[in-house]
One Martini backbone bead per residue (centre of mass of N, CA, C, O) as a GRO file, in nm:
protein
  492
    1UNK     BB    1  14.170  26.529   9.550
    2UNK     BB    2  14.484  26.369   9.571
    3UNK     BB    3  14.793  26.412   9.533
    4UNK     BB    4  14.858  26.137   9.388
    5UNK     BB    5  14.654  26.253   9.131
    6UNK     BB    6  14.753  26.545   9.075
    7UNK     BB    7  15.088  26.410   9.016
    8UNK     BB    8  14.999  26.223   8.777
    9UNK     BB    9  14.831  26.450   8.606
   10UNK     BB   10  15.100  26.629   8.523
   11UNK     BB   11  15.266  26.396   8.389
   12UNK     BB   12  15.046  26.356   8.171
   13UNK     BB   13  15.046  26.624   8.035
   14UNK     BB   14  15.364  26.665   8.016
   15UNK     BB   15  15.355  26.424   7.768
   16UNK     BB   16  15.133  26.574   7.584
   17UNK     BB   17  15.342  26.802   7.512
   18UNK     BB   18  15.576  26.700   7.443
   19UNK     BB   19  15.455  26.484   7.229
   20UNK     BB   20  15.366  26.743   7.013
   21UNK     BB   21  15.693  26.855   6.982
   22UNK     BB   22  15.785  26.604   6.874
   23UNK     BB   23  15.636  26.617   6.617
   24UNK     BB   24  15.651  26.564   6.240
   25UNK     BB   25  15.418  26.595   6.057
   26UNK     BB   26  15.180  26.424   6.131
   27UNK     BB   27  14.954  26.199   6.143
   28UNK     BB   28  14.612  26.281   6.200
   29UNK     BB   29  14.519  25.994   6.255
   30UNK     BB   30  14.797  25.913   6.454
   31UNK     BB   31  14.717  26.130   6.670
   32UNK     BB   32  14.440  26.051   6.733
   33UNK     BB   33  14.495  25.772   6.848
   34UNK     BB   34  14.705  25.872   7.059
   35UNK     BB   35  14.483  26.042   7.212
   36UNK     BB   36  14.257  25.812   7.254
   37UNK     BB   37  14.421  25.663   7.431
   38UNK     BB   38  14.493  25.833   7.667
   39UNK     BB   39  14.185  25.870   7.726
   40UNK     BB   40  14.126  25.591   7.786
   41UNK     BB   41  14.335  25.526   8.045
   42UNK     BB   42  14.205  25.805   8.204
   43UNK     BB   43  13.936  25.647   8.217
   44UNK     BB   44  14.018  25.394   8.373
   45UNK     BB   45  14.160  25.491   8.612
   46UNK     BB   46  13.895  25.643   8.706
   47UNK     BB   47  13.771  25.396   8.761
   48UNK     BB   48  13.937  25.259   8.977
   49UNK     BB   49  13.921  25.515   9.172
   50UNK     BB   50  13.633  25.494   9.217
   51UNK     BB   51  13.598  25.229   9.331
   52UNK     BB   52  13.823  25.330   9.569
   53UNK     BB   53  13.771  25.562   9.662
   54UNK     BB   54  13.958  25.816   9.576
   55UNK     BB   55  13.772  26.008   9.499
   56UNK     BB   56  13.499  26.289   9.425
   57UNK     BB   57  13.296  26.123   9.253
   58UNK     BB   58  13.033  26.067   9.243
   59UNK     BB   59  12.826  25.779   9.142
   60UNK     BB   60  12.737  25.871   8.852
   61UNK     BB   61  13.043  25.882   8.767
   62UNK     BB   62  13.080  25.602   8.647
   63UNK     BB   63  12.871  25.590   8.407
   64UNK     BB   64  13.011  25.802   8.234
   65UNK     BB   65  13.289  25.653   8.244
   66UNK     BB   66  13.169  25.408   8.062
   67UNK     BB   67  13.094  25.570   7.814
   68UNK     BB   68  13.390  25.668   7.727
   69UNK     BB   69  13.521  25.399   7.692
   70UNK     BB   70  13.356  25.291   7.479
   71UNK     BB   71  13.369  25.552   7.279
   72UNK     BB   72  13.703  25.496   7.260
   73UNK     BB   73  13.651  25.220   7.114
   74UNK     BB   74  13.505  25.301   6.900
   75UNK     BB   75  13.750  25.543   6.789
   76UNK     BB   76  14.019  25.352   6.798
   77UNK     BB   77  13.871  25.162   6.531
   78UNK     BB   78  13.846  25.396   6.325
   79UNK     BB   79  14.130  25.499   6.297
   80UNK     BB   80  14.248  25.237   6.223
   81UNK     BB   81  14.116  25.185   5.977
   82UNK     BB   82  14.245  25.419   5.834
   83UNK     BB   83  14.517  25.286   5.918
   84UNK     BB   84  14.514  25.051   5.670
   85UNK     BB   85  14.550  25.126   5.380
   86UNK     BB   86  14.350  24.975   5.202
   87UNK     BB   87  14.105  25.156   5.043
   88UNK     BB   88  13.820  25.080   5.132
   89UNK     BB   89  13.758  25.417   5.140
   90UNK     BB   90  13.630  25.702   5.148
   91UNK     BB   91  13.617  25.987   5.204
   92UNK     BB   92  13.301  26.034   5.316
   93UNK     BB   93  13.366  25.853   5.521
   94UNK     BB   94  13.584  25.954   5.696
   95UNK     BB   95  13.418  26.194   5.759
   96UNK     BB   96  13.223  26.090   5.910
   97UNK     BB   97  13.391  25.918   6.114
   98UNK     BB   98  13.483  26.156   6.229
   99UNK     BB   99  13.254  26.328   6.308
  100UNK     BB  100  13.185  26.060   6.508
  101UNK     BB  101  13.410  26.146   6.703
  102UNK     BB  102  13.309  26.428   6.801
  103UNK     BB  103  13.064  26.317   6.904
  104UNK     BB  104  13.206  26.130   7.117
  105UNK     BB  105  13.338  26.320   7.291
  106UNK     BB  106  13.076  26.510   7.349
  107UNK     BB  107  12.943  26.223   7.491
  108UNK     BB  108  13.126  26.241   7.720
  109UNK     BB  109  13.157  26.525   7.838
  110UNK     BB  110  12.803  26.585   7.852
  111UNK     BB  111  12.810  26.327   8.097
  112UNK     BB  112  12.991  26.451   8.320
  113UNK     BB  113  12.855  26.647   8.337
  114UNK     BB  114  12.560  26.549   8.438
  115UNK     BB  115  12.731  26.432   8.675
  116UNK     BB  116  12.946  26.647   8.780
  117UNK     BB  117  13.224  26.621   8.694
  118UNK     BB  118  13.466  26.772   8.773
  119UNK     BB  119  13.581  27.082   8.603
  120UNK     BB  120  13.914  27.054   8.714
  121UNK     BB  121  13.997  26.811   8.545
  122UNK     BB  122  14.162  26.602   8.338
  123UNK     BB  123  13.923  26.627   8.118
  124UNK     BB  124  13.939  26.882   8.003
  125UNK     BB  125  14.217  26.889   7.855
  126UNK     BB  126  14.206  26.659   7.711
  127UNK     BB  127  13.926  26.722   7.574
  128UNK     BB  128  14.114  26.986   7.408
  129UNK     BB  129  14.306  26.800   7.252
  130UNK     BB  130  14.127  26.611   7.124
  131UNK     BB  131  13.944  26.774   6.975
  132UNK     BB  132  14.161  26.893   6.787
  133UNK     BB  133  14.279  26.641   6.664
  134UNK     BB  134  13.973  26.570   6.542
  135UNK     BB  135  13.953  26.830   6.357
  136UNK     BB  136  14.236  26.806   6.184
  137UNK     BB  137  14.147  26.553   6.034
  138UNK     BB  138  13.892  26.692   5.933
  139UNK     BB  139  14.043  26.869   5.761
  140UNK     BB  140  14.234  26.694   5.570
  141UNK     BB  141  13.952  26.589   5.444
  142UNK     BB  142  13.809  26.865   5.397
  143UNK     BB  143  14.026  26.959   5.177
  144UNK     BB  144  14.145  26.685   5.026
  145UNK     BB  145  14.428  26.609   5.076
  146UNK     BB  146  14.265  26.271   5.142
  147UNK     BB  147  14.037  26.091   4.981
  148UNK     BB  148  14.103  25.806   4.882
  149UNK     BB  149  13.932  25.572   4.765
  150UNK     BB  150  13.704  25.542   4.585
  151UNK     BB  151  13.407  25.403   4.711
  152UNK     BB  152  13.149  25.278   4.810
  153UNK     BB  153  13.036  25.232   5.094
  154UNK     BB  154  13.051  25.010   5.330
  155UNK     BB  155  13.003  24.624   5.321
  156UNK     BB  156  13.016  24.353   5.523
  157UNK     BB  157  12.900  24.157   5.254
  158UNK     BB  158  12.744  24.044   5.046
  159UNK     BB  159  12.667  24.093   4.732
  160UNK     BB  160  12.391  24.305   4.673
  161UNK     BB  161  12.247  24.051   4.495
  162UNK     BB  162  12.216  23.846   4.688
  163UNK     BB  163  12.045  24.093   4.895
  164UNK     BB  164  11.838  24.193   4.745
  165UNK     BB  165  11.581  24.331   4.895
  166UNK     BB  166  11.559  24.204   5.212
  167UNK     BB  167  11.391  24.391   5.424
  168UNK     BB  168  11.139  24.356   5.238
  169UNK     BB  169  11.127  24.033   5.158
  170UNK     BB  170  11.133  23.938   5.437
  171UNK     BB  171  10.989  23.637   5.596
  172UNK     BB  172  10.822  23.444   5.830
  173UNK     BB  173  10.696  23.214   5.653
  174UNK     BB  174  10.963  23.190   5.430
  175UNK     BB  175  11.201  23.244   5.605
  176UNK     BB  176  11.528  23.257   5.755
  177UNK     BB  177  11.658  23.245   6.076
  178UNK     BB  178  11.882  23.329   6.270
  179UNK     BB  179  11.664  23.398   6.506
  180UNK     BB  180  11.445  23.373   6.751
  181UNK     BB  181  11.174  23.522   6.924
  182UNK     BB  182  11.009  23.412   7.218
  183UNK     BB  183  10.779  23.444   7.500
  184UNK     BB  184  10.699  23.134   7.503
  185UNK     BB  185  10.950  22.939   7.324
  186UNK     BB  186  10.899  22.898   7.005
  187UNK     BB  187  11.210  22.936   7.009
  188UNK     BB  188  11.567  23.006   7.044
  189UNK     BB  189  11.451  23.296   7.251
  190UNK     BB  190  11.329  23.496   7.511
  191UNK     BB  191  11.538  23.694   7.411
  192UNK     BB  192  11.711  23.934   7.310
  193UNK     BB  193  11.968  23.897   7.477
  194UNK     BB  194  12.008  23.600   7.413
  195UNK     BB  195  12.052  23.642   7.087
  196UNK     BB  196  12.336  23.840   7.113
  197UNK     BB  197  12.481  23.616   7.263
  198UNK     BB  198  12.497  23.392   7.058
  199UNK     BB  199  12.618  23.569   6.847
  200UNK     BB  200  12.901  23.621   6.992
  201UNK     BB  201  12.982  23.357   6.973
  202UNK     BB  202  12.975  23.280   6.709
  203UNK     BB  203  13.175  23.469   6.580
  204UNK     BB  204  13.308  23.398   6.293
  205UNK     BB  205  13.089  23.186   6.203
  206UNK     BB  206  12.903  23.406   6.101
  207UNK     BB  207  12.698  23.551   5.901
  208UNK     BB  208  12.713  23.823   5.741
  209UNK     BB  209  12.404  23.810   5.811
  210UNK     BB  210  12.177  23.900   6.061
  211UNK     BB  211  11.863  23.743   6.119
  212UNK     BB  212  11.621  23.863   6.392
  213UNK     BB  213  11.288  23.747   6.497
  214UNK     BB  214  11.033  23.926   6.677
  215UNK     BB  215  10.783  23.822   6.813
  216UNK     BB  216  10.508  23.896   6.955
  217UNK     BB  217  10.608  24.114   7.193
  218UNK     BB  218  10.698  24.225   7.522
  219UNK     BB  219  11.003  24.377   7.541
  220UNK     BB  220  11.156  24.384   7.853
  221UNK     BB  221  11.463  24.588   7.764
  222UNK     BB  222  11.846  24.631   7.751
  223UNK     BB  223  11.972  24.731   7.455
  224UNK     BB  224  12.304  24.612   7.271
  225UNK     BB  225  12.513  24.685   6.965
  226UNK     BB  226  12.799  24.701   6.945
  227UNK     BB  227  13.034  24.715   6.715
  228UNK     BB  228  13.130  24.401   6.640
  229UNK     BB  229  12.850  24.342   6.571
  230UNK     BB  230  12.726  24.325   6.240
  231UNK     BB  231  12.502  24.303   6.026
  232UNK     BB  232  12.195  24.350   6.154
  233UNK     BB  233  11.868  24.179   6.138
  234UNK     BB  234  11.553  24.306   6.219
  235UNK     BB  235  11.239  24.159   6.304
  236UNK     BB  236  10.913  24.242   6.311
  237UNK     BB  237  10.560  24.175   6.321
  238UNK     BB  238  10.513  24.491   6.398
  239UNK     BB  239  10.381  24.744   6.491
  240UNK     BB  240  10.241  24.705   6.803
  241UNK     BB  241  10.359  24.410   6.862
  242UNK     BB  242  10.645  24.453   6.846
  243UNK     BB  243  10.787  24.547   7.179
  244UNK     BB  244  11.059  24.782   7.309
  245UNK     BB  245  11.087  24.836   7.637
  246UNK     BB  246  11.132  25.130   7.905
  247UNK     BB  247  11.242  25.352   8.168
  248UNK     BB  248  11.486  25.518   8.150
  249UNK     BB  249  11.682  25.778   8.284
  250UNK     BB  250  11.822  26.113   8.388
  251UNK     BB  251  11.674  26.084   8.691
  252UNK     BB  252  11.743  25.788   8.763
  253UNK     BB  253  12.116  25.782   8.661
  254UNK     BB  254  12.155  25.856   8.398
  255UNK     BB  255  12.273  25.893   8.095
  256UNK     BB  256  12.121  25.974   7.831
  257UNK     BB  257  12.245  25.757   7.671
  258UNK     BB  258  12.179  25.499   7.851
  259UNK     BB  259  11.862  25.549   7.870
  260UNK     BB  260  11.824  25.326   7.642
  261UNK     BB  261  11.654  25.067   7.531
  262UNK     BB  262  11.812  25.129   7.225
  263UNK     BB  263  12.137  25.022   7.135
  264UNK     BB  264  12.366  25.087   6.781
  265UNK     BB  265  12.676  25.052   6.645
  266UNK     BB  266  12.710  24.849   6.423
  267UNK     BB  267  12.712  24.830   6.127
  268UNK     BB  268  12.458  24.775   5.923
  269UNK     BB  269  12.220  24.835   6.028
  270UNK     BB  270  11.814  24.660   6.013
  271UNK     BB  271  11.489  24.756   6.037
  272UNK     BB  272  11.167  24.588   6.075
  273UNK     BB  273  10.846  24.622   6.268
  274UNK     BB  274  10.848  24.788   6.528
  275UNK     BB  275  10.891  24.889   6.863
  276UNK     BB  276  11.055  25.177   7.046
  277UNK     BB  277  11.058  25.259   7.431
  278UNK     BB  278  11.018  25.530   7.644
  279UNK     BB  279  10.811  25.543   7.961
  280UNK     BB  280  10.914  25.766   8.166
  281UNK     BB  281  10.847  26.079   8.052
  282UNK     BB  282  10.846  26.384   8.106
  283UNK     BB  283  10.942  26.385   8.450
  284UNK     BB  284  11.244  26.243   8.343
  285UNK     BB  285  11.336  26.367   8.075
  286UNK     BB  286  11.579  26.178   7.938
  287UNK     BB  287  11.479  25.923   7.729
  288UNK     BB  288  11.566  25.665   7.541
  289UNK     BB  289  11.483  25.438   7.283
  290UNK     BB  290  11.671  25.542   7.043
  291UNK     BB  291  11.974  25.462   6.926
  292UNK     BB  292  12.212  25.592   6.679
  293UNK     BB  293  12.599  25.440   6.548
  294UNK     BB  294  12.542  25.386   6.278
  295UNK     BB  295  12.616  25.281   5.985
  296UNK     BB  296  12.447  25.208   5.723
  297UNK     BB  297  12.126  25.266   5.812
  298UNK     BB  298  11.819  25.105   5.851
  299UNK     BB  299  11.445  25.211   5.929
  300UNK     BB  300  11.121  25.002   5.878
  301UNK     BB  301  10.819  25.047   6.007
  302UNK     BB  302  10.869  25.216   6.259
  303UNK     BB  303  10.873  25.277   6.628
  304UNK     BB  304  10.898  25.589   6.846
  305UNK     BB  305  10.880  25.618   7.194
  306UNK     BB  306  10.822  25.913   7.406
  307UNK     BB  307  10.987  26.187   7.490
  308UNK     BB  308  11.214  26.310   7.566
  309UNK     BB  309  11.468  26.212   7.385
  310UNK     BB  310  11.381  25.978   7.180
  311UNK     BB  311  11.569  26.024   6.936
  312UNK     BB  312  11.925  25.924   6.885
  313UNK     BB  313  12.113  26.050   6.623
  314UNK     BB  314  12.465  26.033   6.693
  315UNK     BB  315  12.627  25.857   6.414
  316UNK     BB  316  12.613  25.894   6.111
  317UNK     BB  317  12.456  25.720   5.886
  318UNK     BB  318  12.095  25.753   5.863
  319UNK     BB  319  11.776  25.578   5.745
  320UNK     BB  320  11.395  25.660   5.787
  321UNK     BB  321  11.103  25.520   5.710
  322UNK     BB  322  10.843  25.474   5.765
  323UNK     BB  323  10.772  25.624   6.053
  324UNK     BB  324  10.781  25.702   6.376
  325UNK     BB  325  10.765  25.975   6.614
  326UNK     BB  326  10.786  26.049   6.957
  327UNK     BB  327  10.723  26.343   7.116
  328UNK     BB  328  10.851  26.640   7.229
  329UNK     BB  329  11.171  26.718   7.382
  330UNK     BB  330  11.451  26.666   7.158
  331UNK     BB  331  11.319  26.404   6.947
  332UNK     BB  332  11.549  26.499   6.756
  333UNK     BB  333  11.881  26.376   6.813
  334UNK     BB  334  12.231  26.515   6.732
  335UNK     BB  335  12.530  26.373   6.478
  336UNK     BB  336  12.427  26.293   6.221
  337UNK     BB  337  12.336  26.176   5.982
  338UNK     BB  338  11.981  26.210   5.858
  339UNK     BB  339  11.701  26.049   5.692
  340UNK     BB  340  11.353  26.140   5.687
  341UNK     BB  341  11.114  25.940   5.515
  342UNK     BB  342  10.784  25.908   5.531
  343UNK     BB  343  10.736  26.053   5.841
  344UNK     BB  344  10.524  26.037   6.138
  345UNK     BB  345  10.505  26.307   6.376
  346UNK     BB  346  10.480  26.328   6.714
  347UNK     BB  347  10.312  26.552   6.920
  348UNK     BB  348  10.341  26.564   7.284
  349UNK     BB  349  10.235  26.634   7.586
  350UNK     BB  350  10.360  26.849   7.815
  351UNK     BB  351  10.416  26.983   8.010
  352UNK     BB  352  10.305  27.298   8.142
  353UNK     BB  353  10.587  27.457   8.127
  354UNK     BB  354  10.625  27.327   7.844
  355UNK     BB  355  10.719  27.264   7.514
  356UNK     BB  356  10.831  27.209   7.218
  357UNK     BB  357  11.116  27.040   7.026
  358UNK     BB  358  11.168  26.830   6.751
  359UNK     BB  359  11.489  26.947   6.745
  360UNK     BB  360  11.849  26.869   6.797
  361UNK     BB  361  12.119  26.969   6.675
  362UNK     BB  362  12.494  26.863   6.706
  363UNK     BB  363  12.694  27.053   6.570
  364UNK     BB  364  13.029  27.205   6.626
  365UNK     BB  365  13.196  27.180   6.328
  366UNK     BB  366  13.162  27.316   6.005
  367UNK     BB  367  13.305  27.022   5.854
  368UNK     BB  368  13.069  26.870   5.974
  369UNK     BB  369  12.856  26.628   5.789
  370UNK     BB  370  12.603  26.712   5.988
  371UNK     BB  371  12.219  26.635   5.970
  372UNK     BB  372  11.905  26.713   6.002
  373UNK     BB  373  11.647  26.537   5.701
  374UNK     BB  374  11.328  26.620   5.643
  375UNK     BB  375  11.119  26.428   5.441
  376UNK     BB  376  10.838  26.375   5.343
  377UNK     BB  377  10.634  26.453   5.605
  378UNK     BB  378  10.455  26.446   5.916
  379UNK     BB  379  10.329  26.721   6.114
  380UNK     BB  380  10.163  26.649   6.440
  381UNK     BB  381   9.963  26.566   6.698
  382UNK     BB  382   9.878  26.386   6.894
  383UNK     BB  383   9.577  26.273   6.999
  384UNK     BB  384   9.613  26.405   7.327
  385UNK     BB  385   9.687  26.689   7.198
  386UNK     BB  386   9.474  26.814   7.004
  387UNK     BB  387   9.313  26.992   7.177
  388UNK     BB  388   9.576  27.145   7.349
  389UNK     BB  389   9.793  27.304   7.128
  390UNK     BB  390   9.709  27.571   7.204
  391UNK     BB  391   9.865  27.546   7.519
  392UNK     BB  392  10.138  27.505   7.306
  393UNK     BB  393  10.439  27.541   7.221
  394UNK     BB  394  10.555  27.453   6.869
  395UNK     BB  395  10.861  27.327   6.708
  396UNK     BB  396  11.117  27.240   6.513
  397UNK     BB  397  11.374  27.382   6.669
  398UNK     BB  398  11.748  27.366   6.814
  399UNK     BB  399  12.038  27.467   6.915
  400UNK     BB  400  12.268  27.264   7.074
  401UNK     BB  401  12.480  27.379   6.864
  402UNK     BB  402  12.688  27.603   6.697
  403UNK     BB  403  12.629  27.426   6.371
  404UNK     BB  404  12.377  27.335   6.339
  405UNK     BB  405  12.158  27.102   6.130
  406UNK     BB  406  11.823  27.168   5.969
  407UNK     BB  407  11.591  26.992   5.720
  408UNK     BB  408  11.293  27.085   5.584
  409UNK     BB  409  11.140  26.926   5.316
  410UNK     BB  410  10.818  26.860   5.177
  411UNK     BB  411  10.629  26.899   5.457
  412UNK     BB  412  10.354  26.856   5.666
  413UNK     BB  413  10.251  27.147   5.898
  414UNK     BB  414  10.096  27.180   6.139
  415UNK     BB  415   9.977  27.442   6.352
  416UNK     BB  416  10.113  27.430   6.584
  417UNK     BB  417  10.365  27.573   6.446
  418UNK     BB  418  10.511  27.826   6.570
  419UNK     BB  419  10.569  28.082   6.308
  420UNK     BB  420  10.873  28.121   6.416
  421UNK     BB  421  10.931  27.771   6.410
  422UNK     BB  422  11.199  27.849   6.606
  423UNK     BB  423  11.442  27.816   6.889
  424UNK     BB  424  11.604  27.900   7.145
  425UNK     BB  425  11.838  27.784   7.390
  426UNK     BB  426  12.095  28.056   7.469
  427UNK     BB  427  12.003  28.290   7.357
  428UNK     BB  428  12.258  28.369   7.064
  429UNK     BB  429  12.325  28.061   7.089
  430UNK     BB  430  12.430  27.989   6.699
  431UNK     BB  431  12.241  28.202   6.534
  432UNK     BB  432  12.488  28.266   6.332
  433UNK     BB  433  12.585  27.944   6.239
  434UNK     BB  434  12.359  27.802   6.171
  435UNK     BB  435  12.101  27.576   5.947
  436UNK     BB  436  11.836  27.645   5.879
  437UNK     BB  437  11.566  27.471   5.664
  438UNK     BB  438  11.316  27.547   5.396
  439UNK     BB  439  11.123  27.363   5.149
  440UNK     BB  440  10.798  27.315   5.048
  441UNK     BB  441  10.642  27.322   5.259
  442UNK     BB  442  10.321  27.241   5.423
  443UNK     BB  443  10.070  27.355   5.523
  444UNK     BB  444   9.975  27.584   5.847
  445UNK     BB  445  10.275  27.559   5.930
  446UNK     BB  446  10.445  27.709   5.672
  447UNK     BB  447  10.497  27.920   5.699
  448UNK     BB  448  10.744  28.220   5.674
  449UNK     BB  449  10.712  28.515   5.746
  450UNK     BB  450  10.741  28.482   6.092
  451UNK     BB  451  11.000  28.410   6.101
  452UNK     BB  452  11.265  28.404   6.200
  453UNK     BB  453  11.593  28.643   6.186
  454UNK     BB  454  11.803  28.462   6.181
  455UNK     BB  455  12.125  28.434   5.989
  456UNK     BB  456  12.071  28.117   5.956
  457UNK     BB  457  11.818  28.123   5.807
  458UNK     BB  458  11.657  27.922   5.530
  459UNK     BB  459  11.522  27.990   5.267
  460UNK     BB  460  11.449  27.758   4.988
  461UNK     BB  461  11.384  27.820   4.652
  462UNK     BB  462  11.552  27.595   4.544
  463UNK     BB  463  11.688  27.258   4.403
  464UNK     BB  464  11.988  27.366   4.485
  465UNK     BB  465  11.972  27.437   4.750
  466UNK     BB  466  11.827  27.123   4.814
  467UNK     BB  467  11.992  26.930   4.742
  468UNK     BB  468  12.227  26.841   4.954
  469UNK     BB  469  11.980  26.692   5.120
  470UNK     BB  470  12.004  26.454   4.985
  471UNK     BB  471  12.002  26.164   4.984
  472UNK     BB  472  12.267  26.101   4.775
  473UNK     BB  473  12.435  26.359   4.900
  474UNK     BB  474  12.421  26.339   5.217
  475UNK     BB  475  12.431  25.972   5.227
  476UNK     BB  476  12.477  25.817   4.958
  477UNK     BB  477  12.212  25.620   4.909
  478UNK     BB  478  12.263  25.480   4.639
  479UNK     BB  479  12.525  25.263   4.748
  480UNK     BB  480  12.321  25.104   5.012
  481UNK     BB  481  12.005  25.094   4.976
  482UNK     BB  482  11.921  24.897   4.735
  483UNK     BB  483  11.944  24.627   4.921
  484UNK     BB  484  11.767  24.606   5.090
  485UNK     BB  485  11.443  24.772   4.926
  486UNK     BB  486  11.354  25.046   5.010
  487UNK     BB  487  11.191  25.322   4.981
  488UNK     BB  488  11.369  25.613   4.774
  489UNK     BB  489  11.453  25.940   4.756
  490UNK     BB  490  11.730  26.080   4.594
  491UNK     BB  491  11.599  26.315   4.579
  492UNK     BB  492  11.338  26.599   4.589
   0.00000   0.00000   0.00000
């Protein structure tokens, strides 16, 4: 690094001490918004310094610092909602996207250890100063300090009955799309990107929720749905009929986050029919299908095909029904609220050296409001692994974070799931802050008697103890699934 970005570095740093001790009794929104823009700032100067060849950061650490870049802005976002005093959101939201706001830092520093980047360098200590202040935020509504006006999370659409159960209902025979896509012509736009381009030209003009058809057809591409996309309905012809692949990889020079086939940020996504694809292999590491930071979203009747960490429920509310999911390892991974309910997950061949983990839960701080809860799902192996699972563990799940949780419920668990059921990341890295549970799962792998003995998990007895991870209580689905049309489980 050059004299003159270390000498730059000292005084950007003694003024984030100085103003830290010059606020009195601040609002801790106000002070996460002012820490948000700070990074923000250290991210740009980091990127033009990296174009100007001035630093030491490999080519690589471009990729990292252009996703902290977005997640910064994704955050700069939550935090002004929050500080709009509009009362138009409730605690449990604010908890959510604080939540969220945790986990886009985390996946900011995450994608630059990926790629190598300094670890002496100025976004320690940012990191260390930002992660602070945006926990003490979420401790502020997690004490109840400000709740908030009560109110259901937001729909920012009209009224739930003008469009009552609308994801379910709509008919590509009888409805009308306000964009179709078709790689032959028949359509508005031949390609899934040629329509999200569109719709962001149409500005305000646009219809409160936007409906794009993707008709039968092979679409490699690689889609991103920014934060002001909102309340956009993806409608595909079917599993395997309408298909978004692509081959983007951690090995290839992406970081995981950026590797997604298809990533969605914009609130109020709802997709249906699809299949999500990232064919890069299991030699490939990192390879992500189907990535989603969007807030009250749901996923019905899609597939998500990968290999290592194939869907990432990255933060906020997300609820998947009728889905299925293929992966290898932690192929259901993130830091989301997430709940997925009545879907088939499939269990794929991995490498020889290697095992299987279903899910990596990322919560990383006690009072973060997130979780991966699998709710009469279906776990098996995949067609061509089916003959071959006995010569691989194949586990439920590992702690990415130190406060990992996720909950199997109901589930029906195939032989292949070995005995002792979760394994470690890394030592004992965890294993006594995480929260994994099991409750009335059935099937060959369900046993737990030989389950692991570490303090964090837990056999749930009774409906008391596994109510909290229900629809209802975890996501709050009773006031924003009824709109969709989905059917959904509100209980156990």
């Amino acid at each position: 690094m050059s004299t003159s970005v270390v000498i730059t570095t000292f005084f950007f740093l003694l003024a984030m001490v100085a103003s830290t001790f010059c606020l009195q009794q601040p609002n801790p929104i106000q002070v996460a918004l002012d820490r948000v823009l700070q990074a923000t700032n250290w991210v740009q100067s980091s990127i033009k310094l990296h174009e100007l060849g001035s630093d030491d950061t490999s080519n690589d650490g471009d990729v990292a610092l252009r996703d902290c870049a977005q997640l910064y802005d994704e955050s700069a976002a939550r935090l002004m909602e929050l500080l709009s005093n509009n009362e138009s959101y409730s605690g449990d939201d604010a908890r959510t996207w604080l939540s969220g706001l945790l986990a886009n830092q985390r996946t900011c520093l995450d994608g630059l250890d990926e790629k190598g980047f300094n670890k002496t360098d100025v976004h320690r200590v940012v990191a260390e100063n930002l992660t602070m202040v945006l926990g003490e935020a979420l401790a502020f509504y997690g004490k109840g300090m400000h709740e908030g006006k009560r109110v259901p999370p937001r729909e920012q659409e009209p009224k739930p009955k003008q469009n009552e159960g609308l994801l379910v209902s709509w008919s590509p025979g009888t409805s009308r799309a306000d964009f179709v896509v078709a790689k032959d012509g028949s359509g508005t736009h031949r390609t899934i990107n040629e329509a999200v381009a569109a719709l962001v030209r149409m500005g305000h003009r646009r219809p409160p929720r936007v409906i794009i058809y993707v008709k039968p057809g092979v679409y490699q591409e690689k889609v991103e749905l920014h934060r002001n996309i909102v309340n956009v309905m993806l409608v595909g012809a079917g599993i395997d009929k309408t298909i978004i692949t692509g081959s983007h990889s951690y090995r290839g020079g992406l970081t995981t986050r950026n590797s997604a086939t298809f990533g969605v940020s914009g609130d109020g996504f709802w997709a249906r029919d699809i299949t999500f694809e990232n064919t890069a292999g299991p030699e490939m590491h990192q390879a992500v299908a189907l990535r989603v930071s969007s807030d009250i979203t749901v996923f019905y009747r899609c597939s998500i095909k990968g290999y290592q960490d194939t869907l990432y429920v990255h933060a906020n509310r997300q609820f998947y029904r009728d889905c299925q999911i293929y992966g290898t390892i932690d192929f259901i991974f993130g830091n989301a609220i997430a709940v997925l309910q009545n879907c088939d997950i499939f269990v794929r061949r991995p490498m020889n050296s290697q095992s299987n983990m279903i899910t990596a839960q990322g919560r990383d701080k006690e009072l973060e409001t997130t979780g991966i809860v699998i709710h009469g799902c279906r776990v098996r192996p995949a067609p061509e692994f089916a003959r071959v699972k006995g010569s691989f563990r194949s586990y439920l799940g590992r702690p990415w974070k130190r406060f990992s949780r996720t909950v199997f419920m109901k589930t029906d668990l195939d032989g292949l799931i070995d005995p002792k059921g979760w394994t470690e990341w890394r030592g004992s890295y965890g294993l006594s802050t995480l929260f994994y549970g099991e409750y009335m799962n059935t099937g060959t792998g369900a046993s737990t008697e030989q389950r692991v003995k570490w303090p964090g998990f837990h056999v749930l007895n009774s409906p008391q103890e596994a109510s909290p991870f229900t629809v209802n209580k975890f996501i709050q689905g009773q006031f924003w699934l009824p709109a969709t049309g989905v059917p959904f489980w509100p209980g156990i």
